[in-house]
VEXDREN-2710 file (C-alpha; in Angstrom, 1 decimal):
% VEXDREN-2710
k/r/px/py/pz
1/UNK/0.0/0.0/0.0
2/UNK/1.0/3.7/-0.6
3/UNK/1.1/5.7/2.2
4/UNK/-1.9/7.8/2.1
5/UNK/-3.8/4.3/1.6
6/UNK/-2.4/3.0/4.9
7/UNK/-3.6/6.2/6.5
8/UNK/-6.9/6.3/5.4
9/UNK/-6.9/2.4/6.5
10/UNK/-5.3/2.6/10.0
11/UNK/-7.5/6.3/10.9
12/UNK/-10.8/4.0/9.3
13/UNK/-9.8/1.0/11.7
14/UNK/-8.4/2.7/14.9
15/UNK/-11.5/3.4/16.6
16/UNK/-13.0/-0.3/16.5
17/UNK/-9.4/-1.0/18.2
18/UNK/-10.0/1.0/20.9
19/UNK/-6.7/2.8/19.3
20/UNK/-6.0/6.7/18.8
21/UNK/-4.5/7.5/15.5
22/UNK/-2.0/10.1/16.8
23/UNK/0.4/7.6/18.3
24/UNK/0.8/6.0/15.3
25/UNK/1.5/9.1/12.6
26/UNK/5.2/8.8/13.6
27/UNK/5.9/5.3/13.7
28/UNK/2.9/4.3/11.0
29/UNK/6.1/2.7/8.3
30/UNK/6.2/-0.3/11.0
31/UNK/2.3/-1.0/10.8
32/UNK/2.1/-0.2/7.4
33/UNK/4.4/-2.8/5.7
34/UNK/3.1/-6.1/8.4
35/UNK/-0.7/-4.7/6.7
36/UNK/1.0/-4.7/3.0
37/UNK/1.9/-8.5/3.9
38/UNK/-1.2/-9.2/5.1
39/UNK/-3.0/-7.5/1.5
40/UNK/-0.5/-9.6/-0.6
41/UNK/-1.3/-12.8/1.7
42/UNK/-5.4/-12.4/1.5
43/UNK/-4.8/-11.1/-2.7
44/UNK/-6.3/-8.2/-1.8
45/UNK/-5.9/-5.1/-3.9
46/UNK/-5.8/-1.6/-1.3
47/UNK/-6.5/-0.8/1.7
48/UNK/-10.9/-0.3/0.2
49/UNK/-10.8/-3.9/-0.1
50/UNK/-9.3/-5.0/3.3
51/UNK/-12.0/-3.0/4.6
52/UNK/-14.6/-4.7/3.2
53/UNK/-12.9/-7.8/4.5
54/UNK/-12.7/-6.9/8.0
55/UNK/-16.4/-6.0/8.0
56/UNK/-17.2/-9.3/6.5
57/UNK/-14.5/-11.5/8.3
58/UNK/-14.9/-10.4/12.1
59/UNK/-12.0/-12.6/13.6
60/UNK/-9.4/-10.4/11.3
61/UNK/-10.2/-7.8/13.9
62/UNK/-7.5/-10.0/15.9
63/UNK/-5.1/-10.6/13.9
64/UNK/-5.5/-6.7/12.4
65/UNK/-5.0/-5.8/16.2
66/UNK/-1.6/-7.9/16.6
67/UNK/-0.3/-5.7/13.3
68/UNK/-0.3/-2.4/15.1
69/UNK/1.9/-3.5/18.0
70/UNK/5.2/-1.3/18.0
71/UNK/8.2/-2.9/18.8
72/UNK/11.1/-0.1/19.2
73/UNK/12.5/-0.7/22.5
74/UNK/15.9/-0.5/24.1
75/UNK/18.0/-0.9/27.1
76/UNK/18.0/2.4/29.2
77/UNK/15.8/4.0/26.9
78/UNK/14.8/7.6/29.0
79/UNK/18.3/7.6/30.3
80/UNK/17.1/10.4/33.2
81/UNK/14.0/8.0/34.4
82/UNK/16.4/5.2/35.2
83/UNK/19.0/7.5/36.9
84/UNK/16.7/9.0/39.1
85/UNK/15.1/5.4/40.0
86/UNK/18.3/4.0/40.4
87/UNK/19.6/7.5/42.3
88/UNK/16.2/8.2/44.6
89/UNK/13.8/6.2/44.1
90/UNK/15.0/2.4/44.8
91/UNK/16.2/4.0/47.6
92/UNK/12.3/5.7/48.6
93/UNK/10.7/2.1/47.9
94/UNK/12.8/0.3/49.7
95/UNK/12.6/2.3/53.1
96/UNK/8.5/2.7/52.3
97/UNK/8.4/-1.4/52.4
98/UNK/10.5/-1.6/55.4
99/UNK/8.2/0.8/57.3
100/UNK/5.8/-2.0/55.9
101/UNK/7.6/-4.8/57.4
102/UNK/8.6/-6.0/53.9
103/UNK/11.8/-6.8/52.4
104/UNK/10.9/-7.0/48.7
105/UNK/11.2/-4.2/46.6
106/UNK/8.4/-5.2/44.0
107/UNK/8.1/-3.6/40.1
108/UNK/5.6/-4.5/37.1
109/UNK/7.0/-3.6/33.8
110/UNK/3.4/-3.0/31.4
111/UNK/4.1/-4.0/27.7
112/UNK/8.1/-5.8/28.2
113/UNK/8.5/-6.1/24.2
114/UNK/11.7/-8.4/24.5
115/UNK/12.7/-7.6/28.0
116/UNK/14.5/-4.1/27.6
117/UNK/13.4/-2.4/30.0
118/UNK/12.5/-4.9/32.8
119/UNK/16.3/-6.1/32.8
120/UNK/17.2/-2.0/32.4
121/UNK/15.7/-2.2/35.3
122/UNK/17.2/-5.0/37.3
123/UNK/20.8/-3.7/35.8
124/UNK/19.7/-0.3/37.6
125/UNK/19.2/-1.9/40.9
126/UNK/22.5/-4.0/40.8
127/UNK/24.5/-1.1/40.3
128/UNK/22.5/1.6/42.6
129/UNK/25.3/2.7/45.2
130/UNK/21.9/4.2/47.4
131/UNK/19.3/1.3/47.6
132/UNK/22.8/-1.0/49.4
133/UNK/21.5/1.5/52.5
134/UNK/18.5/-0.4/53.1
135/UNK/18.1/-4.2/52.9
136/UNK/15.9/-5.3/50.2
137/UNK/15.7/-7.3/47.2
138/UNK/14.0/-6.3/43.6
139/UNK/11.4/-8.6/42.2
140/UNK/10.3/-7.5/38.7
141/UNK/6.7/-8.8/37.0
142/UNK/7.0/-8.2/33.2
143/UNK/4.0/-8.9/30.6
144/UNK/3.7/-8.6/27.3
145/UNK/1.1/-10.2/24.7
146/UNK/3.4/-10.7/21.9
147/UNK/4.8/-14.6/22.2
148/UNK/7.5/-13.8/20.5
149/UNK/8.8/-11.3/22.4
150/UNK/8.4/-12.8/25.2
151/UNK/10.7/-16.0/24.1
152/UNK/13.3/-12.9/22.8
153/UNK/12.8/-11.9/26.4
154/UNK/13.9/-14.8/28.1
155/UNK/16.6/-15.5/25.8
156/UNK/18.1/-12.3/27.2
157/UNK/20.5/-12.1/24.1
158/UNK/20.4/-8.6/22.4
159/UNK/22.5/-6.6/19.6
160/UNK/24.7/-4.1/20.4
161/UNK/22.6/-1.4/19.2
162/UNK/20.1/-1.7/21.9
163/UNK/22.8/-1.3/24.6
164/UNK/23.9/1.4/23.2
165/UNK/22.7/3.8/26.2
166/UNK/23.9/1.7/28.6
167/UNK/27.0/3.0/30.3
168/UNK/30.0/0.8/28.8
169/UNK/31.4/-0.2/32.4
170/UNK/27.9/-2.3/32.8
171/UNK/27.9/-4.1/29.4
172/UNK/31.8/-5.2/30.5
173/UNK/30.1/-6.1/34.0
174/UNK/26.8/-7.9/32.8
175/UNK/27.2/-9.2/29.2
176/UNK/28.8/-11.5/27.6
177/UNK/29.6/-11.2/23.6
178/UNK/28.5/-14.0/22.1
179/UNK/28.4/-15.0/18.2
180/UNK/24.4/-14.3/18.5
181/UNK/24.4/-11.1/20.4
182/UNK/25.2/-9.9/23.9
183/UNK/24.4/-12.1/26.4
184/UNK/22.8/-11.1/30.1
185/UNK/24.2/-12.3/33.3
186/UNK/21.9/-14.7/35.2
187/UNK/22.7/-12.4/38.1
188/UNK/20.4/-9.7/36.1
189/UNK/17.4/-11.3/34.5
190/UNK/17.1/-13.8/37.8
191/UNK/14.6/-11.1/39.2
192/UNK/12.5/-11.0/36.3
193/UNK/9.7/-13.1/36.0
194/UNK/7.9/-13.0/32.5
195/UNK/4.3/-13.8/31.5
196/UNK/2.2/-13.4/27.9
197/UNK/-0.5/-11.0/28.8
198/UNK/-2.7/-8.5/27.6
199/UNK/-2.9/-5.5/29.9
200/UNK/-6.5/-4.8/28.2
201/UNK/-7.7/-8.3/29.2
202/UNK/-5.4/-9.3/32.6
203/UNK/-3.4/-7.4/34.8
204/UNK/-1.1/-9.3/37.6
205/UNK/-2.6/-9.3/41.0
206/UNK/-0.1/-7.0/43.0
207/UNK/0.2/-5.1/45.0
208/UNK/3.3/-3.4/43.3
209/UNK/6.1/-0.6/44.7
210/UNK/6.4/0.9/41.1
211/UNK/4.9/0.5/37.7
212/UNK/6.6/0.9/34.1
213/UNK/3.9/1.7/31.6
214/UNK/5.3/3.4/29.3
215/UNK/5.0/3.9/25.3
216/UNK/1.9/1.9/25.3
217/UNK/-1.3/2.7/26.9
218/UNK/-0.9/6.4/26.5
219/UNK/0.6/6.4/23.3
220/UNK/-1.7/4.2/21.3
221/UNK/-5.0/3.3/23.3
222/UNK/-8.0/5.6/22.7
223/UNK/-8.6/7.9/25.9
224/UNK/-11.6/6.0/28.0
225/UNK/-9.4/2.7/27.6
226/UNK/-6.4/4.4/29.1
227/UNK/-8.4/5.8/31.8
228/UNK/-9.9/2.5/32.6
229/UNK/-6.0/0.9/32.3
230/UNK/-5.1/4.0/34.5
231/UNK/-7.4/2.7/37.3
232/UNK/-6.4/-0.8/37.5
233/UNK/-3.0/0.0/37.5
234/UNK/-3.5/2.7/40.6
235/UNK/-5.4/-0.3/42.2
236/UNK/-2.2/-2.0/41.9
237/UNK/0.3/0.4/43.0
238/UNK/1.1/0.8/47.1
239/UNK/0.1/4.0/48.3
240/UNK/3.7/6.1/48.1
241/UNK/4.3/3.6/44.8
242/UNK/5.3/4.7/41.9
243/UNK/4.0/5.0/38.1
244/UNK/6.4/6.0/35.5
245/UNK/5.3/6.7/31.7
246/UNK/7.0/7.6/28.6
247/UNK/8.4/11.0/28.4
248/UNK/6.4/12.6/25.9
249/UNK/3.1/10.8/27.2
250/UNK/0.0/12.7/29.2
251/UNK/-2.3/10.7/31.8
252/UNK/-5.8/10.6/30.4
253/UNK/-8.0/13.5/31.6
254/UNK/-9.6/12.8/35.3
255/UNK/-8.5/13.7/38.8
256/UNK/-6.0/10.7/40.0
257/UNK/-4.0/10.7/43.3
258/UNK/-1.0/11.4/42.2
259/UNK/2.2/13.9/42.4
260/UNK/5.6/14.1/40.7
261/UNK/7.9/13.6/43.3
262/UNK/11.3/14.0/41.4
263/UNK/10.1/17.4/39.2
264/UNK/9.6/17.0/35.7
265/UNK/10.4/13.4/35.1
266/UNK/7.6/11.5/34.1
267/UNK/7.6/9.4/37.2
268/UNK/4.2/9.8/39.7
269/UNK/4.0/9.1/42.7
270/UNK/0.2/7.3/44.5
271/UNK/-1.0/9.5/46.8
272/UNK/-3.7/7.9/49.0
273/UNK/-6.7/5.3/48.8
274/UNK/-8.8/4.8/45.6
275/UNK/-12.1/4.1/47.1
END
């Protein structure tokens, strides 16, 4: 498909997705080639034609669904996110689930992709110099609905390119180069337990010290869905937890419980009881 085609397609199907078309205008070239497969595999002619299949095939809502899933992900990725968790806010979670009478520090990472940034942050913990103050360990929940992802995930071995924010002392310290990529230490992805899951149909029970949504729900999910995501993620999140999203993202419009304890950063902080 030409370009205009795919854009008239993807604006035409986003709604019965429950999808806003904004988050996509940038990163569209992704979407739009796995939909030209998809014409070329059904002999369709344009993006007219897959329409009319959609409205006569209702299951292709799926698989149309699984086509818009962005990918892009790295380690680090928000460099000044990770510093600050790894500089302050380990640190703040850890002493909060002391006061508790906990020693588990525990994190859910909302849409994994192939484990970037769940073992970003696991790396962050291992090499925080504050969080050694307290006594706690780091437990790390990561979902994600794609399947393959989630075996990239647990294979833990990734080019060099996405490592390429990663200071180089901690690529020495935790990979290893192999002829397939570089390798993560057991030491890193040991805290990281992964499950296939759609946040729109499942979220893990909790309750959870911090939360990692970020360049999903409020990049591509139409506003009432991310509100209702919002919620259940809230519901999840210890009061004085955290809730980081992605650095250009805005939380759906509502009054939540929530302040930004480290100034700008996109990283809230749970206020008090939901109901």
């Amino acid at each position: 498909m030409k370009d205009p085609d795919c854009v008239a397609l993807l604006q035409w199907a986003m709604p019965h997705l429950r999808m806003r078309w904004p988050g996509f205008r940038k990163v569209r070239g992704q979407v739009c080639k796995r939909v030209s497969r998809r014409l070329r595999a059904l002999d369709l002619a344009d993006g007219v034609a897959y329409r009319s299949y959609l409205e006569g095939h209702p299951a292709e809502w799926a698989l149309l669904d699984g086509l818009c899933r962005i990918t892009i992900s790295r380690f680090y990725r928000d460099r000044a996110v990770f510093d600050a968790l790894r500089d302050r806010g380990f640190l703040d979670l850890a002493r909060a689930a002391l006061v508790r009478g906990e020693s588990t520090v525990r994190c859910w990472s909302v849409g994994c992709a192939s484990g970037e940034e769940p073992y970003s942050l696991s790396l962050a913990w291992a090499m925080s110099e504050s969080r050694r103050e307290v006594d706690a360990s780091l437990e790390i929940v990561a979902t994600e609905v794609d399947a393959g992802l989630i075996e990239r995930a647990r294979a833990a071995c990734y080019p060099a390119g996405a490592l390429k924010e990663l200071p180089a002392e901690w690529i020495r310290s935790a990979f290893t180069e192999t002829d397939e990529g570089y390798r993560l230490g057991e030491r890193f992805t040991e805290p990281v337990v992964l499950l296939r899951q759609d946040v729109r149909q499942a979220m893990p029970t909790g309750p959870f010290d911090l939360v990692l949504c970020r360049n999903l729900v409020f990049t591509y999910f139409e506003s009432g869905l991310q509100a209702e995501l919002l919620l259940g993620m809230l519901e999840r999140v210890q009061e004085r937890g955290l809730l980081v999203v992605g650095g250009h993202e805005a939380l759906p419009p509502g009054v939540w419980p929530l302040d930004r304890p480290y100034g700008a950063l996109p990283i809230y902080r749970r206020l008090a009881r939901l109901r």
